[in-house]
C-alpha positions in Angstrom: -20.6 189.9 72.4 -23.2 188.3 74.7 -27.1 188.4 74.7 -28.1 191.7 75.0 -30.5 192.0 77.9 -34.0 194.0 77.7 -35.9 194.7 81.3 -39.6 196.3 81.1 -40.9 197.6 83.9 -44.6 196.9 83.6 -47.3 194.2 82.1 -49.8 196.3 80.2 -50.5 197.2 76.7 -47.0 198.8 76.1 -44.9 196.7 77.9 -46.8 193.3 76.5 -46.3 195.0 72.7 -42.7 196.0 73.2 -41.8 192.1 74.8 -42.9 190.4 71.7 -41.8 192.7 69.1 -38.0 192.2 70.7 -38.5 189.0 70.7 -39.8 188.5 66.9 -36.4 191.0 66.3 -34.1 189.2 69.0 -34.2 186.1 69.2 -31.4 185.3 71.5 -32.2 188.6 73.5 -32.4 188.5 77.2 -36.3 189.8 78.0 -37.0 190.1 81.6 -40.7 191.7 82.5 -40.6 193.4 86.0 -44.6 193.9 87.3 -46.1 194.8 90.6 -49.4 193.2 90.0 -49.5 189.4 91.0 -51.0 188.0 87.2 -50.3 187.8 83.7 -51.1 190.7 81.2 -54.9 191.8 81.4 -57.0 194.5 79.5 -57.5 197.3 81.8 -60.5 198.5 78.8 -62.3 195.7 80.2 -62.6 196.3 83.5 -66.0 198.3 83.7 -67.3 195.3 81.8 -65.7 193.7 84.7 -67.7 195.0 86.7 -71.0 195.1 85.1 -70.6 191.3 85.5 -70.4 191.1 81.7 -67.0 189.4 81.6 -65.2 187.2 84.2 -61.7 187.7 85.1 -60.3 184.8 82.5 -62.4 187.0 79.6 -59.5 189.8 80.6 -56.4 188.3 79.7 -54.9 189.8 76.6 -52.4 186.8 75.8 -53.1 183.3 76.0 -51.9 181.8 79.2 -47.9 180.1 77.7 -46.8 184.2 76.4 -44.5 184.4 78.5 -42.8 180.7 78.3 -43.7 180.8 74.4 -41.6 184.1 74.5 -38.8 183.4 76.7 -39.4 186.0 78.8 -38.5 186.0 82.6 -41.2 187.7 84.7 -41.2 189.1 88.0 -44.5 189.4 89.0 -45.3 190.8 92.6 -42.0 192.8 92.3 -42.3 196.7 92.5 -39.2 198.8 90.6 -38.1 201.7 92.9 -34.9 202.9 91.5 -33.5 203.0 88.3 -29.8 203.4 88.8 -28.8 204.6 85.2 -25.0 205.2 86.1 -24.8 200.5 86.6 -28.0 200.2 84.5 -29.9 197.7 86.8 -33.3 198.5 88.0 -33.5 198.3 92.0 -36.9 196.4 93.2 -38.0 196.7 96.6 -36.2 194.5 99.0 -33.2 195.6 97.5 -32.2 192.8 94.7 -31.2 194.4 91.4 -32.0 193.5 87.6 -29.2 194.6 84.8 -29.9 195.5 81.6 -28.2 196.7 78.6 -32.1 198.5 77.3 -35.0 199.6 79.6 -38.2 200.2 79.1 -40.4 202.2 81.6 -43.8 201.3 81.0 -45.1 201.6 84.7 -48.7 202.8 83.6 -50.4 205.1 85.7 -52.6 205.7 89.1 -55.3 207.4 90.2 -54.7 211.3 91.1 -57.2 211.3 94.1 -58.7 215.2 94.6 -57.7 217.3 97.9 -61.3 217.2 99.2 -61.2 217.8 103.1 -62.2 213.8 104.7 -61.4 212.0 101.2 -60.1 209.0 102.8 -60.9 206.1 104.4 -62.8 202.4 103.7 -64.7 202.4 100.5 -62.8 204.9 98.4 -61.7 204.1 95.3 -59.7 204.7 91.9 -60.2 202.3 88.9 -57.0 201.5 87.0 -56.3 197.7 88.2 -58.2 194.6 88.4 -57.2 194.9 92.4 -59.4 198.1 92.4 -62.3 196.1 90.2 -62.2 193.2 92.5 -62.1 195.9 95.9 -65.6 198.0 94.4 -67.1 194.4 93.9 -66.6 193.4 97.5 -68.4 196.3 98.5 -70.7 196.4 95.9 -71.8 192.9 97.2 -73.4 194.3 100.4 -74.2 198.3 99.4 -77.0 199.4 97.0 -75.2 203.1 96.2 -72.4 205.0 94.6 -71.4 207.8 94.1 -68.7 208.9 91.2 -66.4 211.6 91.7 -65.7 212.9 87.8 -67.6 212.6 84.5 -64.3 211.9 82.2 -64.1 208.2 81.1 -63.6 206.3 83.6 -66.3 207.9 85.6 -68.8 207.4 83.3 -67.5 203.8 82.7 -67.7 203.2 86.3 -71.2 204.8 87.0 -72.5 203.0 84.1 -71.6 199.3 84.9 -72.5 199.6 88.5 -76.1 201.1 87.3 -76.3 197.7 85.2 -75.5 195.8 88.8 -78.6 197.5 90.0 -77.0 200.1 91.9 -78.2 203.3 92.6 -75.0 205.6 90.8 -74.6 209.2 91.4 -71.6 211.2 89.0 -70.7 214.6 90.4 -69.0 216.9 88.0 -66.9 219.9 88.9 -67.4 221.6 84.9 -71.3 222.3 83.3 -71.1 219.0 81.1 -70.1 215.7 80.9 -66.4 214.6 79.2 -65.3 218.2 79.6 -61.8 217.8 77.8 -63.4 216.2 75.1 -67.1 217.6 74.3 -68.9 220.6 74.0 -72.0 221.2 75.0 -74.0 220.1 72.6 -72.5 216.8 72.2 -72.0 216.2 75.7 -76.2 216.6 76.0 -76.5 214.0 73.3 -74.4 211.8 75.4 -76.4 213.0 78.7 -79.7 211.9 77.6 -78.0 208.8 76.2 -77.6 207.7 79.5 -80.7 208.7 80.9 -81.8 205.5 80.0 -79.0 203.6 82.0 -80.7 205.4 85.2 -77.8 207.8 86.4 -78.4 210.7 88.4 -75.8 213.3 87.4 -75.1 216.3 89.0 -73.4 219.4 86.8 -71.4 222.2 88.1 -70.6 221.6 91.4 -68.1 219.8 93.2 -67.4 218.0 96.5 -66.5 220.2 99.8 -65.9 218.1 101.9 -66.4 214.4 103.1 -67.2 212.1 106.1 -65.3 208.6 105.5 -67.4 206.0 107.4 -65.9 204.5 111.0 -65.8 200.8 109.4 -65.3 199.2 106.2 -68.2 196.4 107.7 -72.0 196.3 106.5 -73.8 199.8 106.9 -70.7 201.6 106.7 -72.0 204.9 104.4 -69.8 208.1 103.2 -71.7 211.3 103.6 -70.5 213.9 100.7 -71.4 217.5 101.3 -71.3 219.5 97.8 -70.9 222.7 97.0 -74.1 223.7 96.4 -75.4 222.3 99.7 -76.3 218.7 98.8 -75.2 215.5 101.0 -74.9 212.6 99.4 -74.5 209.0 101.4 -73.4 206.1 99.7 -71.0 202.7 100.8 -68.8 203.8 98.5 -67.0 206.3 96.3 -65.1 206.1 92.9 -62.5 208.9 92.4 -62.2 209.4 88.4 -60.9 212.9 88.6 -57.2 212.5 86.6 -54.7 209.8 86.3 -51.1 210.2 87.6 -48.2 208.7 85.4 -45.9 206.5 87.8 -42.6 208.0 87.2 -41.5 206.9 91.0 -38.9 204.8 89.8 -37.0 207.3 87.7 -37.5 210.3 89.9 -34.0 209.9 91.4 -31.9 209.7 88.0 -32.3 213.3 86.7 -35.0 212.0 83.8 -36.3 214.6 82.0 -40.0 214.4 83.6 -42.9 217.3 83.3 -46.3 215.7 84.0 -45.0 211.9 82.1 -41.7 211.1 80.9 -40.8 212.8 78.1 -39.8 211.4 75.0 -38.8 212.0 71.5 -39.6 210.5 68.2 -38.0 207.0 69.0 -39.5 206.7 72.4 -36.0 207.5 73.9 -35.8 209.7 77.2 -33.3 212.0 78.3 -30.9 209.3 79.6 -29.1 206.7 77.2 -30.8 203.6 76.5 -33.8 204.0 79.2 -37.5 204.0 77.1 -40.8 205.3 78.0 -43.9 203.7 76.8 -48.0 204.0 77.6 -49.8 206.2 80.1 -46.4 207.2 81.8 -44.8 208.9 78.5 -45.4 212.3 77.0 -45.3 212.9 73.2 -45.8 215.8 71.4 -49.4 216.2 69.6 -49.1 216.8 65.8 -51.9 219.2 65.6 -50.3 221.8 68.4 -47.2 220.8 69.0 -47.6 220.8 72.7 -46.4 217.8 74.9 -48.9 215.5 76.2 -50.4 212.5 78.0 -52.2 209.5 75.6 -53.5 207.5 77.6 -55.2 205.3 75.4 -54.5 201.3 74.7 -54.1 202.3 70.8 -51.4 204.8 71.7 -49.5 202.5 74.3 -49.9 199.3 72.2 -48.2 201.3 69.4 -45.5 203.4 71.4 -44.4 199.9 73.3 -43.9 198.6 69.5 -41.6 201.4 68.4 -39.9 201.4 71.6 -38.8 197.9 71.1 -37.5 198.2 67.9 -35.6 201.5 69.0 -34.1 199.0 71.7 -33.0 196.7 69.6 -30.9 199.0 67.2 -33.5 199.2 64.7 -34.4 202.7 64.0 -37.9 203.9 63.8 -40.2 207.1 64.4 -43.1 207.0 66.1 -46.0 208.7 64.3 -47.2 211.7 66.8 -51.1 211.0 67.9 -53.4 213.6 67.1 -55.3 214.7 70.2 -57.7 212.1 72.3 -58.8 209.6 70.0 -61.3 207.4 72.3 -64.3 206.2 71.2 -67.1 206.6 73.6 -69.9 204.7 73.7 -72.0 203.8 76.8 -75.2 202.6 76.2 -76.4 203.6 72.1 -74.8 206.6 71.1 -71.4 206.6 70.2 -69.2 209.8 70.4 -66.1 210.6 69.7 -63.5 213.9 69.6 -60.4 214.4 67.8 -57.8 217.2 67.7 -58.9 220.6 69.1 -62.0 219.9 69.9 -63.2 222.7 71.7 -60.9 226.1 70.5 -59.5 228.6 72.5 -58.0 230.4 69.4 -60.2 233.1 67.4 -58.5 232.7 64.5 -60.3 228.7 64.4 -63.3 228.5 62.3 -65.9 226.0 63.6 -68.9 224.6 61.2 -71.2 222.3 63.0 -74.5 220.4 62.3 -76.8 219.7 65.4 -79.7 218.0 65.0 -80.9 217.0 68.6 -83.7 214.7 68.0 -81.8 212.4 65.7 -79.0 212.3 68.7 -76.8 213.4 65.8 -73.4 216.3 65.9 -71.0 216.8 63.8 -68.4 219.4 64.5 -65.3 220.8 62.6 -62.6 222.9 63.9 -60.2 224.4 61.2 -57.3 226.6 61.2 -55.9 228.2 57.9 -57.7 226.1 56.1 -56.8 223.2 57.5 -58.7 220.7 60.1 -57.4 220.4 63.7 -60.7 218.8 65.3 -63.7 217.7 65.2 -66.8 216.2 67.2 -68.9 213.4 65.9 -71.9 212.3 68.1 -74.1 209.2 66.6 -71.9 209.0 63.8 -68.5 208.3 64.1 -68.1 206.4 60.5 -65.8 208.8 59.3 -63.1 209.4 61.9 -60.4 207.8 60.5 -60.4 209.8 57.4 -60.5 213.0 59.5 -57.9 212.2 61.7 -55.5 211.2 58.7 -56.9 214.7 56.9 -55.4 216.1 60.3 -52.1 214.7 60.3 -51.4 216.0 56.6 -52.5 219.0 57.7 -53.9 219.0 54.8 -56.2 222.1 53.0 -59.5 221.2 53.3 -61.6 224.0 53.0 -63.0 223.7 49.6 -64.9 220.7 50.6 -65.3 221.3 54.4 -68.9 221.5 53.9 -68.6 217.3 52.3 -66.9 217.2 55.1 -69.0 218.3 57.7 -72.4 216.4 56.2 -70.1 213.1 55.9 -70.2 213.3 52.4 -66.5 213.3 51.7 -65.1 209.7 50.7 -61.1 209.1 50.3 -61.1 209.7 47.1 -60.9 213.6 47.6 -57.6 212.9 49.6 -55.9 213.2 46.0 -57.1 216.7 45.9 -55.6 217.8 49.3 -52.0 217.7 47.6 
């Protein structure tokens, strides 16, 4: 039997995870890496520091520069995948050569989902999920004093903060009341508002953008002119769209993958077609806490998911452990926050204990269900998230020392009392 030949589509976390865990189980295993981006693996976490000027683009790189020769992995960088044909496994890459494989792993990543705003297009508009996008908002931020962000998730609020610490003037327009919507409540989404007061943001809650005038040129005094819904224009050289991600499934749309908003997969990172892999911001997993499919988009998850897709690849059988809900720590200028789970509950039947104490910027919020926890918020304190997110994946019966919990109290020795 000959060397059995492994082709990943992609260079990021998952893909950079999944290459050298085959090759520490492989050793005589083909590994091809197939990338549309130009250089070798880079942290996309790092890009707002990026641009704040904080790091350089060396500072990014992830692997030292001989990973891929120290490996023995064949890369195709400046190659884009755009077909999969599963029937003759070989990946198709535009111009029309083909790459066989006996395993593939999809771990294309994900782009910008730019809004449906009437005139949203044009020079000076802008996503932020590659160091080409970082490098693009630079050149303009060379020669234009203001911004304006389109989103307060994230990567909007990464954006908006390390152009404010270039000295531009940053505006963040947000459709919902608060900031990081699908992660805070109120309360701890005002913490984290007058956080970043002192960064020098304006933000503007609750309304969105109507409609937009792209400027003529993308030359020196070229300005955007935003009208909002509540009447506002706002002109800056450029805009930052941050208002959702969309998973690249293009190369797999033709093969009759299983696809709903990602790629679905199941325990062992396998999707619907034999011996094809999803991995990273393109997969969907099912969340332990509700059971419902979904998106992690974190480099945790994808560093972790590339790992146990590779081992899956290679014959060796192993479960990925299901995420429980967003798991980012935020923290962009001194107050760090962070949400797990159910954070903010739709079901009655959730009971929700919080402590709020404004002045200290300090939250703490628990969600719990029958007992047991399915969320929580922490704002200013984020110590004990790891204990509550394990507490959440045993599901386990907390409510005779929620309240330890809740004032941070609780240490690991109580996890013997959970059962």
């Amino acid at each position: 039997m000959g060397k059995k030949r492994y082709v990943i589509i992609g260079n990021g976390a998952a893909a950079i995870r999944a290459a050298e865990t085959l090759r520490a189980l492989d050793e005589s295993g083909c590994i091809t890496m197939v990338s549309r981006e130009q250089g070798p693996a880079y942290s996309r976490c790092m890009l707002p520091a990026f641009l704040a000027g904080e790091k350089n683009e060396d500072d990014l790189r992830i692997r030292a520069g001989d990973f891929y020769e120290k490996h023995g992995i064949k890369t195709l960088f400046g190659s884009r995948a755009v077909d999969v044909d599963a029937g003759r496994r070989c990946v198709v890459l535009e111009g029309g050569s083909r790459v066989d494989y006996d395993s593939l792993l999809i771990a294309t990543g994900s782009s910008t989902a730019f809004p449906a705003i009437k005139g949203l297009e044009g020079p000076g508009l802008f996503g932020l999920r590659d160091l080409s996008d970082a490098r693009k908002i630079l050149d303009v931020a060379g020669r234009g004093r203001r911004a304006v962000i389109l989103g307060a998730g994230l990567v909007g609020l990464e954006a908006a903060v390390a152009l404010a610490r270039r000295g531009m003037e940053v505006t963040v327009v947000e459709k919902m009341p608060h900031l990081l919507p699908r992660q805070l409540d109120p309360a701890a989404a005002e913490i984290l508002r007058r956080d970043l007061d002192g960064v020098g943001l304006r933000m503007i809650m609750g309304t969105g953008v109507q409609e937009a005038a792209a400027p003529e040129s993308s030359g020196a005094g070229a300005v955007w002119d935003l009208l909002l819904d509540n009447g506002e224009h706002l002109r800056a050289e450029m805009v930052i769209a941050a208002t959702g991600i969309r998973p690249n499934v293009d190369p797999v749309l033709g093969t009759g993958m299983r696809i709903n908003r990602g790629i679905t997969v199941d325990g062992r990172m396998r999707t619907s077609i034999p011996e094809i892999y999803a991995a990273g911001d393109v997969a969907e997993t099912r969340d332990v806490i509700t059971g419902v499919r979904m998106l992690t988009p974190t480099w945790l998850h994808a560093s972790l998911q590339g790992m146990i897709a590779a081992w899956n690849m290679a014959g060796r059988p192993r479960l990925y452990p299901e995420p429980v809900g967003i798991q980012n720590v935020v923290q962009l200028h001194r107050v760090p926050v962070l949400a797990l789970g159910v954070s903010n509950p739709q079901d009655a039947s959730c009971e929700v204990i919080a402590i709020h104490r404004p002045a200290e910027n300090l939250y703490r919020k628990l969600v719990l269900k029958d007992g047991a926890l399915v969320g929580a918020i922490l704002a200013g304190d984020i110590r004990m998230a790891g204990i509550l997110a394990a507490l959440m994946r045993r599901k386990a019966d907390v409510s005779g020392f929620k309240d330890l919990i809740l004032s941070g109290d609780f240490h690991c020795g109580y996890l013997a009392r959970t059962g």
